[in-house]
DRENZA-10959 format. One record per residue: x, y, z of N, C-alpha, C in turn. Coordinates in steps of 0.02 Angstrom, whole numbers. Example, Ala and Ser with C-alpha at 12.3 -4.5 7.8 and 13.67 -1.06 7.14 Angstrom:
# DRENZA-10959
{{660, -284, 390}, {615, -225, 390}, {660, -165, 390}} {{642, -112, 354}, {684, -53, 357}, {645, 2, 394}} 
***
This chain:
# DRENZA-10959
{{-283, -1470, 1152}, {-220, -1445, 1129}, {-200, -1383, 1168}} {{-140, -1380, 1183}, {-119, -1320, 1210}, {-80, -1261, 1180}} {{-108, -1217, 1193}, {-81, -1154, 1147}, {-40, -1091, 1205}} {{15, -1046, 1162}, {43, -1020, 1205}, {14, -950, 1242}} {{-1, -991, 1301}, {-5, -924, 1322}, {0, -851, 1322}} {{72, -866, 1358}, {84, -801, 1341}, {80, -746, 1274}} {{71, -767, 1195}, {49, -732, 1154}, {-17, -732, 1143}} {{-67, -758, 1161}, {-130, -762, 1166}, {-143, -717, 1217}} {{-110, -681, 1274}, {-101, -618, 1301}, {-107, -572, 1281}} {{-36, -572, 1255}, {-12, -518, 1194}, {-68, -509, 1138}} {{-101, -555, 1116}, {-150, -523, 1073}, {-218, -507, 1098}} {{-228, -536, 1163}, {-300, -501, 1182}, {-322, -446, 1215}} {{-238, -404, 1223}, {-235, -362, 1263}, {-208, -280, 1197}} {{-204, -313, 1155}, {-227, -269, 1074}, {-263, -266, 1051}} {{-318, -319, 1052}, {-382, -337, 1019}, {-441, -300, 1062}} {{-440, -345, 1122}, {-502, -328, 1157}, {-525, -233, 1177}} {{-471, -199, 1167}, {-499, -121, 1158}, {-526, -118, 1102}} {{-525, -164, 1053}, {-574, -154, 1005}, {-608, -158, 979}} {{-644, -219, 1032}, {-721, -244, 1029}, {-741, -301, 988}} {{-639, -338, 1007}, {-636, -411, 975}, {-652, -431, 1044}} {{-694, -490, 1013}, {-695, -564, 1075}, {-644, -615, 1078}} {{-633, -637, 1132}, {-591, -710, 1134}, {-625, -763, 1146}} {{-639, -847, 1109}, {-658, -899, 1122}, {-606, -928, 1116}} {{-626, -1004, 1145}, {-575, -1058, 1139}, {-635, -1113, 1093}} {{-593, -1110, 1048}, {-651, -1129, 996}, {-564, -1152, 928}} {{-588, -1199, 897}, {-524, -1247, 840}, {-477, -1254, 860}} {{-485, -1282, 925}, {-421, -1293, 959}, {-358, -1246, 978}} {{-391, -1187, 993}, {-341, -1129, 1029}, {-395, -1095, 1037}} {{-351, -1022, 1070}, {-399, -968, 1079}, {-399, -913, 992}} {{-483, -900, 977}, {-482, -903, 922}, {-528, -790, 961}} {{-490, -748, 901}, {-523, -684, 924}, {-564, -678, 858}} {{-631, -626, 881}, {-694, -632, 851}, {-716, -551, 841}} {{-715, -554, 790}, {-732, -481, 776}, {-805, -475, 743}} {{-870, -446, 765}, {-923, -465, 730}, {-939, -519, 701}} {{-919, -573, 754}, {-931, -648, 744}, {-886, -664, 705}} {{-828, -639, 676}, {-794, -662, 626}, {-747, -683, 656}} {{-690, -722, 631}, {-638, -735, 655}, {-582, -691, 633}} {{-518, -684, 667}, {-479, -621, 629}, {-411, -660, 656}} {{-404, -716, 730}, {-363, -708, 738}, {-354, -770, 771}} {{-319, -823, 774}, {-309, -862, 837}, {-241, -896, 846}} {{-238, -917, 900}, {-178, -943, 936}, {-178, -1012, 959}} {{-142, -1060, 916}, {-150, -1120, 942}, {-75, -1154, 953}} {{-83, -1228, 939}, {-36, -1261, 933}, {28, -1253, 926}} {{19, -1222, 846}, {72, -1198, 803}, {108, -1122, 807}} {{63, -1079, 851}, {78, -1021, 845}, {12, -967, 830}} {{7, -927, 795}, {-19, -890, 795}, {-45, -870, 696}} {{-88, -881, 699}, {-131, -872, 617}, {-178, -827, 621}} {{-177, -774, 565}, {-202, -720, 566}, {-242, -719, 488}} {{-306, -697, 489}, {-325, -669, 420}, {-310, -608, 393}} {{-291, -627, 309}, {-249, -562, 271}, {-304, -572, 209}} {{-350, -590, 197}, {-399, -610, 140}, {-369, -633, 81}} {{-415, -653, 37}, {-368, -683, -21}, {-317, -641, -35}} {{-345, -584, -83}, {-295, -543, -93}, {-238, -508, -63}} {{-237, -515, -12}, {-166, -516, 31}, {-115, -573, 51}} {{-131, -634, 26}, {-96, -686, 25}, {-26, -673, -5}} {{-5, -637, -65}, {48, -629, -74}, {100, -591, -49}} {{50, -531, -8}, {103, -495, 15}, {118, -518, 89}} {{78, -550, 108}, {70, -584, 179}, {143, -628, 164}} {{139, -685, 120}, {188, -717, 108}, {258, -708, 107}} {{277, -622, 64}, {324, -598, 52}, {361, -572, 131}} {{331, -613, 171}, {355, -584, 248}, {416, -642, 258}} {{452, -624, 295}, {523, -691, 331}, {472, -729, 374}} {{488, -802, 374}, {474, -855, 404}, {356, -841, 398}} {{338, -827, 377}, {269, -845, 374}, {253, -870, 313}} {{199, -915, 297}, {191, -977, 268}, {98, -993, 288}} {{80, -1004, 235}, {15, -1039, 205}, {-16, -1070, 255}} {{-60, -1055, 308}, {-119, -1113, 343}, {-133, -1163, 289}} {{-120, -1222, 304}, {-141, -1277, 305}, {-191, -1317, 354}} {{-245, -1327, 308}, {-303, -1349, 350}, {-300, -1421, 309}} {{-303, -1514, 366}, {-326, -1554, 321}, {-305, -1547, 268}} {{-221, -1541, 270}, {-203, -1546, 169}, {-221, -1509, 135}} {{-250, -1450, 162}, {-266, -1397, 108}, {-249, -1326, 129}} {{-228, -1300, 93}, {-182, -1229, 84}, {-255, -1182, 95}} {{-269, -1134, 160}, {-326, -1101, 174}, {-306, -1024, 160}} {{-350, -1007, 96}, {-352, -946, 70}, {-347, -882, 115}} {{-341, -840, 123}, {-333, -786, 159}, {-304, -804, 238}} {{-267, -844, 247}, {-262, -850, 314}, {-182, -867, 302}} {{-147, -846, 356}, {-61, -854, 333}, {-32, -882, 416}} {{17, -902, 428}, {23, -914, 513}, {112, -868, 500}} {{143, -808, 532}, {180, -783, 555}, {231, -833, 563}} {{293, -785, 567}, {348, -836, 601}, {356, -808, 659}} {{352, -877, 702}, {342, -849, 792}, {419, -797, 809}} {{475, -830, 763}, {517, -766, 779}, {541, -710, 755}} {{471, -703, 736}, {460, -615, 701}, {423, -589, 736}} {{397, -601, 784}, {328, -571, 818}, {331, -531, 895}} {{402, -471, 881}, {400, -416, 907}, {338, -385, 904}} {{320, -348, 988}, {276, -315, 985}, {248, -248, 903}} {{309, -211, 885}, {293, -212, 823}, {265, -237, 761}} {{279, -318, 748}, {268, -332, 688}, {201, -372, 717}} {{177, -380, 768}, {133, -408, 789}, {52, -373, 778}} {{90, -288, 815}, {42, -252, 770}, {18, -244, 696}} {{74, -270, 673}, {74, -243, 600}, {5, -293, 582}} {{23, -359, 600}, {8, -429, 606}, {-82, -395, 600}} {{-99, -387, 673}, {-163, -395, 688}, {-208, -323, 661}} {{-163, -272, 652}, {-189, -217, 622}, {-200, -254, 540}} {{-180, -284, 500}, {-211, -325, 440}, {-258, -343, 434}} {{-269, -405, 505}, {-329, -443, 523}, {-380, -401, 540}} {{-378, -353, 575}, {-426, -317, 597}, {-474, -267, 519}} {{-412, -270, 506}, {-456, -218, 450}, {-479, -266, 373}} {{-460, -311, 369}, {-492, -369, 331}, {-548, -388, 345}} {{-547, -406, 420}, {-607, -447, 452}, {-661, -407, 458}} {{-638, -315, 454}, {-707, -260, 481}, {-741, -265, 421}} {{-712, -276, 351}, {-750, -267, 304}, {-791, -327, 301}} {{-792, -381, 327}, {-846, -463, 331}, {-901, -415, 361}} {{-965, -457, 306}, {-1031, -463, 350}, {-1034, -458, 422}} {{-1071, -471, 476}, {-1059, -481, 525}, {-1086, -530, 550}} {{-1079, -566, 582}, {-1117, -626, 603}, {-1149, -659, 652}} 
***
């Protein structure tokens, strides 16, 4: 599957000063924070973890909407609307993920 580039840029070039990894791993490039996942870029765009409890406010954003995995609605994980994702709200975006994902175990 092919994923867009060019924002898979854009996010590894925010991430990786911070001692996120990039794989290509579920069919996009997927970023790895103490083995965790926080962030990836595929197909569809770009899906970010907000943990359970941020699902609602994640939601209350314009155009972002529920990961769907296999028919099923995936808890803490939300996918952006690709045309909201000014370098601003992008931060906003991955500064969430990042600080969700620091509190995971590590793995």
């Amino acid at each position: 599957m092919a994923y867009d580039e060019v924002l898979a840029e854009r996010v590894r070039e925010r991430l990786e000063p911070e001692g996120v990894v990039a794989k290509k791993m579920f069919g996009g490039l997927t970023f790895l924070l103490n083995g965790n996942a926080l962030a990836n870029v595929y197909d569809e765009g770009l899906m970010v973890r907000v943990g359970p409890d941020g699902m609602e406010d994640a939601l209350a954003h314009p155009g972002t909407r529920p990961l769907v995995f296999r028919g099923k609605e995936q808890q803490g994980w939300v996918l952006p609307g690709e045309d909201t994702l000014d370098d601003e709200v992008l931060d906003e975006w991955l500064q969430v993920a990042m600080e969700v994902t620091a509190e995971l175990p590590p793995k």
